[in-house]
VOTI-281968 format. One record per residue (C-alpha): x, y, z. Coordinates in Angstrom, 1 decimal. Example, Ala and Ser with C-alpha at 12.3 -4.5 7.8 and 13.67 -1.06 7.14 Angstrom:
     px     py     pz
   12.3   -4.5    7.8
   13.7   -1.1    7.1
# end
This chain:
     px     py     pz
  -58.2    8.8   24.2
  -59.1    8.0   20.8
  -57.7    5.8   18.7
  -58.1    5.3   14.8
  -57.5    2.2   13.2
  -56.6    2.0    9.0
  -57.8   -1.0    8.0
  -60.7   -3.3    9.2
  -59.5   -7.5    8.4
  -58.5   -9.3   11.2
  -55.6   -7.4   12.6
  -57.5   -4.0   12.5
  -60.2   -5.8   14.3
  -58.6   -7.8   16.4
  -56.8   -4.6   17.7
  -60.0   -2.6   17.8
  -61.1   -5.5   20.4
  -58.3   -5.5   22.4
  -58.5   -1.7   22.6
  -62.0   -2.3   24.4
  -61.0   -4.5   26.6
  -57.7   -2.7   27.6
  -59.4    1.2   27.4
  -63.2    0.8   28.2
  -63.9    4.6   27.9
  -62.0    4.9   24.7
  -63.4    6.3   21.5
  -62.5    3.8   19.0
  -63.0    4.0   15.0
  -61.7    1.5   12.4
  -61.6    1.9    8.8
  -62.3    0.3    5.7
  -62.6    1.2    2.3
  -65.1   -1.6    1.0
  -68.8   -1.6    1.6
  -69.0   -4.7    3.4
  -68.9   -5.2    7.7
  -65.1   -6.7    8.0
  -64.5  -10.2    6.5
  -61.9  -12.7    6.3
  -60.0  -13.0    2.4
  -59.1  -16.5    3.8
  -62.6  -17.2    4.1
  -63.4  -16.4   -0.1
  -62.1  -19.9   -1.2
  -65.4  -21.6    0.7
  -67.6  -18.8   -0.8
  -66.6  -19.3   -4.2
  -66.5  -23.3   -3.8
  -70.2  -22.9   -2.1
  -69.9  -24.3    1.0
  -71.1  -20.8    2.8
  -72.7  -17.9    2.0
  -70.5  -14.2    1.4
  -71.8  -13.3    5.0
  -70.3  -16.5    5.7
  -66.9  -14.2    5.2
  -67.7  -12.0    7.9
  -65.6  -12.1   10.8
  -68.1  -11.4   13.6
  -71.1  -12.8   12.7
  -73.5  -10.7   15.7
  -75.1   -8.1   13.8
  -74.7   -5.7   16.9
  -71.3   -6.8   18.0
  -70.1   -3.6   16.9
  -72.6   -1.7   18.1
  -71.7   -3.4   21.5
  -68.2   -3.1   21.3
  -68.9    0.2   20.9
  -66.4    0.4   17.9
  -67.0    3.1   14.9
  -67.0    1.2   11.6
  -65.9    3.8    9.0
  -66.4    3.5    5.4
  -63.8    5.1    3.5
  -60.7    5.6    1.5
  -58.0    7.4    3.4
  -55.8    9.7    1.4
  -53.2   10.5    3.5
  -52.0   11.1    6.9
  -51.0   14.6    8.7
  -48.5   13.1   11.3
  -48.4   16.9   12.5
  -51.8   17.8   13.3
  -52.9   14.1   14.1
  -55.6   13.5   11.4
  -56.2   11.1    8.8
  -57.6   12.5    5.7
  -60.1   10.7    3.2
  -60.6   10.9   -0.4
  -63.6   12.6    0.2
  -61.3   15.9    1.8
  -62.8   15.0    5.4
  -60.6   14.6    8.0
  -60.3   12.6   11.5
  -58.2   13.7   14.2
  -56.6   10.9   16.4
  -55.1   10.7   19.6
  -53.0    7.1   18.4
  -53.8    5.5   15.1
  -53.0    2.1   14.0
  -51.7    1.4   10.3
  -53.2   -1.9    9.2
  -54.0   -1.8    5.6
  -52.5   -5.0    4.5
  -51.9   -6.0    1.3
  -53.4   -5.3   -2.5
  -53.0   -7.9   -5.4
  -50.6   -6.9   -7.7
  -51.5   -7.0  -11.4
  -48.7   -7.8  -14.0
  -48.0   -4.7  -16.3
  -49.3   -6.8  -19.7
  -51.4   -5.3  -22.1
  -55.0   -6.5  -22.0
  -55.1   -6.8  -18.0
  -57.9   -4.7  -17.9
  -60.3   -6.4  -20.1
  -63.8   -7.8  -19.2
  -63.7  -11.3  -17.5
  -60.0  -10.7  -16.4
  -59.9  -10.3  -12.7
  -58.1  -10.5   -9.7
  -59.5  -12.7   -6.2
  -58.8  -10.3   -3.2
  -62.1   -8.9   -2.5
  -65.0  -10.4   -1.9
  -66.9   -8.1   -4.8
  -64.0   -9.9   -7.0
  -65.3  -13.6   -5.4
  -69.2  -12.6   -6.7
  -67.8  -11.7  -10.2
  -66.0  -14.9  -10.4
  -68.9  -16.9   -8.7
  -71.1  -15.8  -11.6
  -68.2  -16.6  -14.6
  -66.7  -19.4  -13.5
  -69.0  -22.2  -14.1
  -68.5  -25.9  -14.8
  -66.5  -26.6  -17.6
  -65.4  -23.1  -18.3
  -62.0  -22.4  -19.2
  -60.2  -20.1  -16.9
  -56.7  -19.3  -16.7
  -54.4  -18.8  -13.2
  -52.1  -16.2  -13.6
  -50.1  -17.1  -10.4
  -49.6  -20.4   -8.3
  -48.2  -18.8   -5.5
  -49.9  -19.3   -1.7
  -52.8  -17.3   -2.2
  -52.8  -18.6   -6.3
  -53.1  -22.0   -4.9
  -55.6  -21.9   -2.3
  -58.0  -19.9   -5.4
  -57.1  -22.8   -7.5
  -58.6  -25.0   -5.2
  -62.0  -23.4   -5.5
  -61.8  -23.5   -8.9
  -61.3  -26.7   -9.1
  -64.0  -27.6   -7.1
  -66.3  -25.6   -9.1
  -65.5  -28.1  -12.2
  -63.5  -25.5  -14.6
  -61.1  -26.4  -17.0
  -58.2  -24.8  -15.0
  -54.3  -23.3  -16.3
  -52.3  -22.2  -14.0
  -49.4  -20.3  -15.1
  -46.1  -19.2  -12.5
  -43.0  -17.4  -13.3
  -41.2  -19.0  -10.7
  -39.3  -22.6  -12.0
  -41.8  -24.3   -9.3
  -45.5  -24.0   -7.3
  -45.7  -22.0   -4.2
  -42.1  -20.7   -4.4
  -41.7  -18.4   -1.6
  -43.0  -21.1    0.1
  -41.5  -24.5   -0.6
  -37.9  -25.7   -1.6
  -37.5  -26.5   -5.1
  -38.3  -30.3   -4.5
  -41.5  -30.0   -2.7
  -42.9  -27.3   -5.4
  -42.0  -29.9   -8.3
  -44.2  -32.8   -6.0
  -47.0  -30.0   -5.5
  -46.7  -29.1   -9.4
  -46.8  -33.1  -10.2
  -49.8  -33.7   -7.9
  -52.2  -30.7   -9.4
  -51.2  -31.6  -12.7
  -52.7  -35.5  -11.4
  -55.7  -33.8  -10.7
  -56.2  -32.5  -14.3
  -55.1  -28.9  -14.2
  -52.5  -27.9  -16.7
  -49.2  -26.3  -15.0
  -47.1  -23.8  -16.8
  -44.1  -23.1  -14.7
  -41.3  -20.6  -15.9
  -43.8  -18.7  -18.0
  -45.1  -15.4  -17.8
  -48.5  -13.7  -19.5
  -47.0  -11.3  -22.1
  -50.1  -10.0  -23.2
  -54.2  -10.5  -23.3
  -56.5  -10.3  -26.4
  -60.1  -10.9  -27.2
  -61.1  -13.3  -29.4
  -63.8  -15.0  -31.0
  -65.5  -13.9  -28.0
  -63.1  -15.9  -25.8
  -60.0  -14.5  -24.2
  -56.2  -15.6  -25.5
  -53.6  -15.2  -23.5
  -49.8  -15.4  -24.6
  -47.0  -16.3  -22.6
  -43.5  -15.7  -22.5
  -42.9  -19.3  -23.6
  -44.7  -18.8  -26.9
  -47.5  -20.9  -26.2
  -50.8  -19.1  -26.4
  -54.1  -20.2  -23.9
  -57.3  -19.8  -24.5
  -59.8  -19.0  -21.9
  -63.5  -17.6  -20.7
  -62.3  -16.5  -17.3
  -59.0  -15.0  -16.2
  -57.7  -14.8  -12.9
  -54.8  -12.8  -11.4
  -53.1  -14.0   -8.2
  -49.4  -12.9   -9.4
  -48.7  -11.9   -6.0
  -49.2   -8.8   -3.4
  -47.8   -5.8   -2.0
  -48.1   -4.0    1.2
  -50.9   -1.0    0.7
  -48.9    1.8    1.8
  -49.3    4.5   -1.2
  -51.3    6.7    1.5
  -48.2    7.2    3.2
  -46.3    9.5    0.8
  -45.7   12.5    3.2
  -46.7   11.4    6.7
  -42.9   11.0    7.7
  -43.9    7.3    8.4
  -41.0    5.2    7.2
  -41.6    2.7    4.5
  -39.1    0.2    2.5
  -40.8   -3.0    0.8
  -43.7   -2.2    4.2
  -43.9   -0.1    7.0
  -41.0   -0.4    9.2
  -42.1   -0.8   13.0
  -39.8   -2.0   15.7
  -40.6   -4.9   18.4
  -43.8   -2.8   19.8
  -44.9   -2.3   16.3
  -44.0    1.5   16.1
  -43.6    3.4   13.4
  -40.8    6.2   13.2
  -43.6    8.7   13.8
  -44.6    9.3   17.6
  -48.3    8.0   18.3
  -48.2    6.2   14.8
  -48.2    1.7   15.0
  -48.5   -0.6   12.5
  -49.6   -4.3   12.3
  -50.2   -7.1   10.0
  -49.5   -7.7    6.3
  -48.4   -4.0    5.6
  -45.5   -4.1    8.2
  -41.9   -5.0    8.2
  -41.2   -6.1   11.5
  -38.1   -7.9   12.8
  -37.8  -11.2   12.0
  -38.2  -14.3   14.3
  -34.5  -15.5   13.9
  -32.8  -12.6   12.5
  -34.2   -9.5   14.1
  -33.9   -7.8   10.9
  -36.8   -6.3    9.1
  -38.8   -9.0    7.5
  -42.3   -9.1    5.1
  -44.4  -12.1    6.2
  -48.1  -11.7    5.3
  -49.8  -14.2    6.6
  -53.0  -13.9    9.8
  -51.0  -15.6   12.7
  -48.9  -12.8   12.6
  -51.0  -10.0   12.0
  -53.3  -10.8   14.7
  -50.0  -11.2   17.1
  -48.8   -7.9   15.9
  -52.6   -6.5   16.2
  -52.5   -7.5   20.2
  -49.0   -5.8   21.3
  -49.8   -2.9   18.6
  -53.1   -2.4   20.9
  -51.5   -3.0   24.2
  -48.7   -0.4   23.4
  -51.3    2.2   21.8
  -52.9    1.4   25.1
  -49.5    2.7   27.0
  -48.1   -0.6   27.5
  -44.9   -2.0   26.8
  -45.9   -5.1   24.9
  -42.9   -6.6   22.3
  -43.6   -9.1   20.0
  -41.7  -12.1   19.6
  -41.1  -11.7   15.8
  -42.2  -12.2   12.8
  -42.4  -16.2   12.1
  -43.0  -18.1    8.7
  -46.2  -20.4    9.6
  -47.9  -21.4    6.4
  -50.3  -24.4    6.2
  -51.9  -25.0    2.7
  -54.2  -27.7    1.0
  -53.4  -28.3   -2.6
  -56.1  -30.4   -4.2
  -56.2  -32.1   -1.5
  -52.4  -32.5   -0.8
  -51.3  -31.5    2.5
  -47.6  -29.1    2.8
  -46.5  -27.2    5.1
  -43.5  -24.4    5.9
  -42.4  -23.0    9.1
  -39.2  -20.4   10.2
  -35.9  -20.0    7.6
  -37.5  -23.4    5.4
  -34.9  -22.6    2.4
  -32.0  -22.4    5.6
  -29.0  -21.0    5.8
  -25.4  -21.7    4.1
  -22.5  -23.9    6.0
  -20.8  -20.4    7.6
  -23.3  -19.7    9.8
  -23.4  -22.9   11.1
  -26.2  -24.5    8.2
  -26.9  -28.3    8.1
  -30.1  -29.8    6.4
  -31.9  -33.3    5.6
  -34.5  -33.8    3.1
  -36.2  -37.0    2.2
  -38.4  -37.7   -0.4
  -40.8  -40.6   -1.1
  -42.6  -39.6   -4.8
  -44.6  -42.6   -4.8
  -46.4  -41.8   -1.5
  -46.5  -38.3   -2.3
  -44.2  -38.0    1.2
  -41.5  -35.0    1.5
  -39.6  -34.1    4.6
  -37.0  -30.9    4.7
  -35.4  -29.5    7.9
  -32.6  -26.8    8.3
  -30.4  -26.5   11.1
  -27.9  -23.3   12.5
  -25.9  -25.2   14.8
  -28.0  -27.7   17.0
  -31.0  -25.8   16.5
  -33.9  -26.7   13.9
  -34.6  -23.0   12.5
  -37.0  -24.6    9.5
  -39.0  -27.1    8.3
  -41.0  -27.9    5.1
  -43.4  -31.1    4.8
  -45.6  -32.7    2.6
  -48.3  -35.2    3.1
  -48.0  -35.4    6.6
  -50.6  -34.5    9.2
  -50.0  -36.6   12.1
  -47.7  -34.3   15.0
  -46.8  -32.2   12.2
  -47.2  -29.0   14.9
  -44.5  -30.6   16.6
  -42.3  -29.1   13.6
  -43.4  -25.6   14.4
  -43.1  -26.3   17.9
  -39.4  -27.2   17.8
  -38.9  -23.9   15.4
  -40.5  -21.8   17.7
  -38.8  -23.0   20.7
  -35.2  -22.5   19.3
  -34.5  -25.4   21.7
  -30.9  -27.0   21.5
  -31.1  -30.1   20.3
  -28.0  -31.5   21.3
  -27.4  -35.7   20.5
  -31.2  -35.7   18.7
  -29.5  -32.9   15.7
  -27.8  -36.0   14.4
  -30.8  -38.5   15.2
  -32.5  -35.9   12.9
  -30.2  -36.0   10.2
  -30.1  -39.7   10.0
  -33.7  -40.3   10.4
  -35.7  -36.6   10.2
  -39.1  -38.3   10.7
  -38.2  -39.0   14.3
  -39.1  -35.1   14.6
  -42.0  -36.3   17.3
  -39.7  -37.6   19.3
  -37.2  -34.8   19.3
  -40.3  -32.3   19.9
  -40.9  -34.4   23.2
  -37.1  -35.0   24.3
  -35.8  -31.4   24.2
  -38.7  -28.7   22.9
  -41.0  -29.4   26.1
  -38.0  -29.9   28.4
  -36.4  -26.7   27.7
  -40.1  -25.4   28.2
# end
């Protein structure tokens, strides 16, 4: 059997593994299209702050662990796919045949169509050849200028910060991390960065980018103009499927793979950032980019490829993020869901103590939750998500008091378990 795997971060890999474990005799090869041994992009923000080195990215650090494995590291950029004859073609013209490949390409950064985005000193942070760029450019008390303050914009604009830059941070959406907190919590995030000195520019796009004076200006759709030495794009990603065009491999907003991570195309799986996979409540097809997932996906994607009949659970919202410091989180349908469908919802707020509490209920079950500045139990949140677990009497404990979620996590979640 061989299998190919597109694709070597952490669900390529992690599949590759579980591969060897499942099919010891297997020929397995796994892609990548960057001159570097596979590495973590979650790992970048503590290269670029300094506190490890860029092979401090890598995600086995054994320098024969491949070799051992007995896995084919590949470098390349694949072209397309021939579904028919079961070969994956580079952009070199050399092809690979495969007996089961796996699709896990994730994500590229997505650059806003503005005139001057392609000027020197304007980059984005997705590779680690972009972190070295920006490593070299961004020193202390440079001005540099965030396009971008969603999830990924705000875990960059914590290494920026900690390099000592004079950081602006500009988002299009009317709050910080938007696909990721509820309009009050981005406003406390936005109102904490801005206490940590970094100037916040929130319903504003970059309209266009000009050289200057040998400085960078940047105008925005607000009329106010920036001036910087370093720009940085984090305006957002998008599943890296253009390779696809003609493989018969169905693809919406991702790749579309059903509970077994399948593709429409026989011997074809996806996993990880680039898929749309049904959704943890809804079943329906959902993007959700973020590792917990993809390495879930990678495991029953290997297992099946394997000729198992592994299913995932779904795809779940889990997102955990340090803001200067500041401590939020978002788990499941966070923004809920509307009174016909059974919706109810709490939120408290405590400005003064940087505090915020948000949980959504369908019926007697929590289906989200959104914090910030708490870290005590606050996996008891997820756990209660995750669960589905009727909560009976402790929905309207909840509702009066949502801070007694501990205690509801301990009364029904590990009951019903």
């Amino acid at each position: 059997m061989k299998h190919v795997i597109i694709g070597n971060g952490p669900a390529g890999l992690v599949a590759a593994e579980t591969l060897r474990r499942l099919q010891p005799d297997a020929e397995i090869a796994l892609i990548g299209d960057e001159s570097e041994p596979p590495y973590s992009r979650m790992a970048i923000p503590y290269f670029l702050i300094g506190k490890i080195p860029d092979t401090g990215t890598h995600l086995r650090k054994s320098h024969d662990h491949y070799a051992r494995e007995r896995i084919h590291l590949i470098e390349g950029k694949v072209a397309k796919i021939d579904s028919k004859a079961k070969q994956v073609e580079f952009a070199s013209g050399e092809r690979l045949p495969y007996d089961r490949l796996l699709i896990a390409t994730g994500s590229q950064p997505l650059r806003p169509k503005v005139a001057g985005m392609d000027l020197p000193n304007v980059h984005t942070c997705w590779t680690i050849e972009d972190a070295r760029a920006i490593a070299a450019k961004a020193a202390s008390g440079s001005r540099v200028l965030q396009i971008g303050a969603g999830f990924i914009g705000c875990i960059i604009m914590e290494a920026l910060a900690a390099r000592g830059v004079k950081l602006t941070v500009v988002e299009m959406g009317d709050r910080m991390v938007p696909r990721m907190m509820t309009a009050k919590a981005g406003s406390m995030i936005r109102q904490w960065v801005e206490g940590k000195g970094v100037a916040v520019h929130v319903n504003a796009g970059v309209t266009a980018i000009a050289q200057k004076d040998g400085a960078l200006v940047a105008k925005l759709s607000t009329g106010a103009e920036i001036v910087a030495d370093l720009v940085i794009c984090a305006a957002g990603v998008a599943p890296n499927t253009a390779f696809l065009a003609g493989s018969g491999v169905a693809v919406e907003r991702g790749v579309r793979v059903d509970a077994g991570l399948r593709t429409s195309v026989a011997d074809i799986y996806a996993a990880g950032d680039v898929t749309e996979a049904p959704g943890f409540h809804t079943g329906q097809p959902e993007l959700n980019a973020i590792q917990p997932n993809a390495v879930d996906q990678a495991r029953v994607a290997a297992h099946n490829m394997a000729g198992g009949e592994a299913v995932s659970g779904g795809s779940l919202a889990i997102n955990v993020l340090d803001t200067l410091g500041l401590i939020s989180t978002s788990f499941g349908q966070w923004q809920g869901v509307g009174k016909e469908q059974g919706g109810a919802s709490v939120e408290l707020v405590d400005e003064a103590r940087h505090r915020y509490l948000s949980l959504q209920f369908r019926d007697d079950v929590l289906i989200g939750a959104t914090s910030i500045g708490w870290t005590d139990h606050v996996g008891a949140l997820r756990g209660l998500v995750q669960t589905q677990a009727p909560l009976g009497e402790w929905k309207g404990r909840l509702l009066a008091d949502p801070t007694n979620f501990m205690a509801a996590y301990l009364a029904t979640a590990q009951k019903a378990a």
